[in-house]
C-alpha positions as CSV (number, residue, x, y, z in Angstrom):
1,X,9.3,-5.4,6.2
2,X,9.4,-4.7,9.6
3,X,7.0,-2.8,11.8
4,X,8.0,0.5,11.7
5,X,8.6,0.1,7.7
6,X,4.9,-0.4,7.6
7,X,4.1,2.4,9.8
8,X,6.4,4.7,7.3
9,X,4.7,3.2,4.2
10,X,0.8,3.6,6.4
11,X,1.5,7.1,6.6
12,X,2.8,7.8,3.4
13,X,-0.3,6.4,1.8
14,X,-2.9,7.6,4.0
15,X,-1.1,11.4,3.0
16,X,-1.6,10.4,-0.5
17,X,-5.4,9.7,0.0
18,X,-5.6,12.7,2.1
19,X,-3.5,14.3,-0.7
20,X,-5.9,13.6,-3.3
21,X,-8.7,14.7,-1.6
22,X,-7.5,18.4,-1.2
23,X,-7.7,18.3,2.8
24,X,-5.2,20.4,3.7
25,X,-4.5,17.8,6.6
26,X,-0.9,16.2,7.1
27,X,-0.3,13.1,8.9
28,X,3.1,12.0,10.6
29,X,4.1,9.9,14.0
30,X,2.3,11.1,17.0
31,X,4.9,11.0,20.1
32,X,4.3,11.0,23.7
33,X,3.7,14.5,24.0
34,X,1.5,14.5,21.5
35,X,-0.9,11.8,22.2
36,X,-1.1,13.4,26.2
37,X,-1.7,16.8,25.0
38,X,-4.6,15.1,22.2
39,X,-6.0,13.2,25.0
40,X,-6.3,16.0,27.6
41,X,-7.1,19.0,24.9
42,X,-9.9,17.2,22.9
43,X,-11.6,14.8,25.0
44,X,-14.9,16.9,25.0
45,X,-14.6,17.0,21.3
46,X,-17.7,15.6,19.9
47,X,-16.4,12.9,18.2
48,X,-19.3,10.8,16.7
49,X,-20.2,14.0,15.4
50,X,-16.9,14.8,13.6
51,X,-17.0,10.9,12.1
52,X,-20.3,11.3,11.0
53,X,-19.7,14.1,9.2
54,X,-16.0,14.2,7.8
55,X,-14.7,10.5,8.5
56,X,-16.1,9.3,5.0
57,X,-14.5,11.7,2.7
58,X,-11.5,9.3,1.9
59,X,-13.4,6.5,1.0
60,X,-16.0,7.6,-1.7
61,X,-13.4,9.9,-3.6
62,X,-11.2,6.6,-3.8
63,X,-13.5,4.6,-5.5
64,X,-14.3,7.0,-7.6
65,X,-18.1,8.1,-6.8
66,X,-17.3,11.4,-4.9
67,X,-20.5,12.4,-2.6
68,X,-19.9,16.3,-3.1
């Protein structure tokens, strides 16, 4: 495989996790544009806040042991 077959296949399964979690989040390539208008928009975002409270809702439901 090369690199950007692994990005394609990354975001294929991190939609599926997503997926089966019932986010109704969708996840794709983030170009130029994308990443300045990210960096400039959200910087005041409280992030530690936002990983703390929905960064984990992949990982229990995956395992099996959802938290809610």
């Amino acid at each position: 495989m090369n690199l950007e077959q692994i990005g394609s296949s990354v975001l294929s399964n991190l939609q599926m996790l997503i997926d089966s979690t019932g986010l109704p989040l969708a996840v794709g390539a983030i170009s130029d544009n994308d990443y300045q208008w990210l960096s400039s928009q959200f910087v005041e975002l409280n992030w530690d806040f936002a990983f703390a409270q929905f960064g984990n809702l992949i990982l229990p439901t995956i395992s099996g042991h959802a938290t809610k």
